[in-house]
N, C-alpha and C positions, 0 to 999 in steps of 0.2 A: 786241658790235661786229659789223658784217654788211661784208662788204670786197664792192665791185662785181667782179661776176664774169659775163662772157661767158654762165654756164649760168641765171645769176638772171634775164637780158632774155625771155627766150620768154614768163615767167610776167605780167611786169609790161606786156606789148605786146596782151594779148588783150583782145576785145572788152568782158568785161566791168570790166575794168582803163583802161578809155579815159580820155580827155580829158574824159568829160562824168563820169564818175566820181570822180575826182581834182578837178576842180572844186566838185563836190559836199562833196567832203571837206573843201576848202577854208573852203566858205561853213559848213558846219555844226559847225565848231574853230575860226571868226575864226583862220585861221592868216595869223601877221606871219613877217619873219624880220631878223636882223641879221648883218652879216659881221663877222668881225674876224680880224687876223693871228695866224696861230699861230707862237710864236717856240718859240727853244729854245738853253739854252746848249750852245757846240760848245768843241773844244778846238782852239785853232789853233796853227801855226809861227809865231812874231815874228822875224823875221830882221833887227834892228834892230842899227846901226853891231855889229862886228867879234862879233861873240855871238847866237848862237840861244837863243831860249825860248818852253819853251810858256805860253800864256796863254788863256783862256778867256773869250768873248765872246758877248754877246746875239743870238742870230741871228734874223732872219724868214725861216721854212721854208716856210713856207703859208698855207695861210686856213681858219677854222672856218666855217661858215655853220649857223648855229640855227636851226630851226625851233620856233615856238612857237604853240600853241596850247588852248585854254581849253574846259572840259565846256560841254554846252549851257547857255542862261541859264537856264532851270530849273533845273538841278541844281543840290544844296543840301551842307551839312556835306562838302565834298568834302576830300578826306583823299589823302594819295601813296599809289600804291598802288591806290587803290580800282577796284572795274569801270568805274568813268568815267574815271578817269585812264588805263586800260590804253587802254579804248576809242581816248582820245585819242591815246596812247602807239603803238596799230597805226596809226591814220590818218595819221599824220606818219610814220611808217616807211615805209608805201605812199608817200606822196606822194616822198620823200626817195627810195627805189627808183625809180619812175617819172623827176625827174629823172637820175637817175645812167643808166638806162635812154637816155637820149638823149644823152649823152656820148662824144665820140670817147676811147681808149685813150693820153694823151697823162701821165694825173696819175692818181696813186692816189687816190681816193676811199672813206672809211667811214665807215661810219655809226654813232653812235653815243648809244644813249637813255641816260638817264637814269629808270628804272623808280621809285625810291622817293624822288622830289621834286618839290617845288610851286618854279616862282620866282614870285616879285611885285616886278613894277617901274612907277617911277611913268609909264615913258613908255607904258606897256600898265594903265594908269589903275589898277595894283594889284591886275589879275585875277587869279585862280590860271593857271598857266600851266606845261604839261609841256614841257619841252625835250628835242626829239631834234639832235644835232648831226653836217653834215658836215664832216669833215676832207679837206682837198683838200693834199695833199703828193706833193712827190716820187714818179717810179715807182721810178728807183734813186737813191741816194744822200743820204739822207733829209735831210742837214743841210747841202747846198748852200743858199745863196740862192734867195727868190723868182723867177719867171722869166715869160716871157711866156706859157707852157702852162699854167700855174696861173691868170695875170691872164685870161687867154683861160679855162679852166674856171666860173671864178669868176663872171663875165660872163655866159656861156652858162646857168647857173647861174640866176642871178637874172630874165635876162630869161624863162626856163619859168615863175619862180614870178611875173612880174608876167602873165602870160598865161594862167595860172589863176587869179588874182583874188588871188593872197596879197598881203599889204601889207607896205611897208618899212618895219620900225621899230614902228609900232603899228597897230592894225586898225580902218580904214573901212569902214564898212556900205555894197556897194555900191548902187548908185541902181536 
C-alpha cells in the first residue's frame, strides 16, 4: 500500500517522469480502468420510537478506482508474479502516483497493487490483466458517507486518465 504523501510529488513531477512518459506507459500496458464504490459496514445509533439501539448498516465510504493493464502482445506463458507482470505492476504504480501527484489534499488516496494475480474479464476480451488499485476515502473519519470531495477526487481522477490515452472499461487501440 503507498498512501499519497506531499514528499512522493517532487519525484513523480520531474522531467523524466512527464506526460509523454506516463503516456507512453499507457499505450505500451493497453491500460483501461473502472470505478467502483467502496462500501463498508459501520455501526450506527437507531433512535427509533422510545428506545435506542445500535445496528449495523451498509455504507458507501468512497470509491476504488482500478487500474488495469496487460504484458506486451508478445509476451507469452505469463504467470503472476513474473518480470512481465512486475514490469506491469511498476508501470501502473507510476501512472497511479503521477495521478495522485495532481490531486488537491481534500481525500485520502492509496494505492494499492495486487503483486501475485492475473484477472480475466470478458469486458477486457479475457486478457491477463494486473490490477493496481486506488482508494479514494475520507481524510478524517473514514466511515462517514460519500461526499462531494471524493465525487470531485474521483472526477479529477478520471479525466488525467482519459488525457493520457487510458480507456474506460476496456482498451482501444488509439488511431
Amino acid at each position: 500500500m503507498t498512501t499519497n504523501t506531499d514528499n512522493d510529488q517532487s519525484i513523480y513531477n520531474s522531467p523524466e517522469n512527464g506526460l509523454a512518459r506516463i503516456k507512453s506507459l499507457v499505450q505500451r500496458f493497453a491500460v483501461c480502468w473502472e470505478s467502483h464504490p467502496e462500501q463498508a459496514v459501520v455501526t450506527v445509533l437507531d433512535r427509533k420510537e422510545h428506545a435506542s439501539r445500535v445496528k449495523k448498516e451498509l455504507r458507501t465510504i468512497g470509491f476504488s478506482l482500478e487500474l488495469y493493464g496487460t504484458p506486451e502482445a508478445r509476451a507469452e506463458n505469463i504467470s503472476p508474479g513474473s518480470n512481465r507482470c512486475l514490469a506491469v505492476e511498476a508501470g501502473l504504480k507510476e501512472i497511479a502516483q503521477w495521478i495522485l501527484s495532481h490531486q488537491e489534499g481534500r481525500c485520502t488516496s492509496e494505492i494499492n497493487p495486487e503483486p501475485q494475480s492475473l484477472i480475466y474479464s470478458r469486458a477486457r476480451a479475457d486478457r491477463p490483466d494486473v490490477r493496481v488499485t486506488i482508494q479514494i476515502l475520507h481524510r478524517d473519519n473514514w466511515d462517514q458517507p460519500i461526499d462531494e470531495f471524493q465525487c470531485c477526487c474521483l472526477k479529477q481522477m478520471e479525466r488525467a486518465l482519459h488525457e493520457v490515452g487510458a480507456c474506460d472499461g476496456a482498451w482501444r487501440p488509439q488511431a
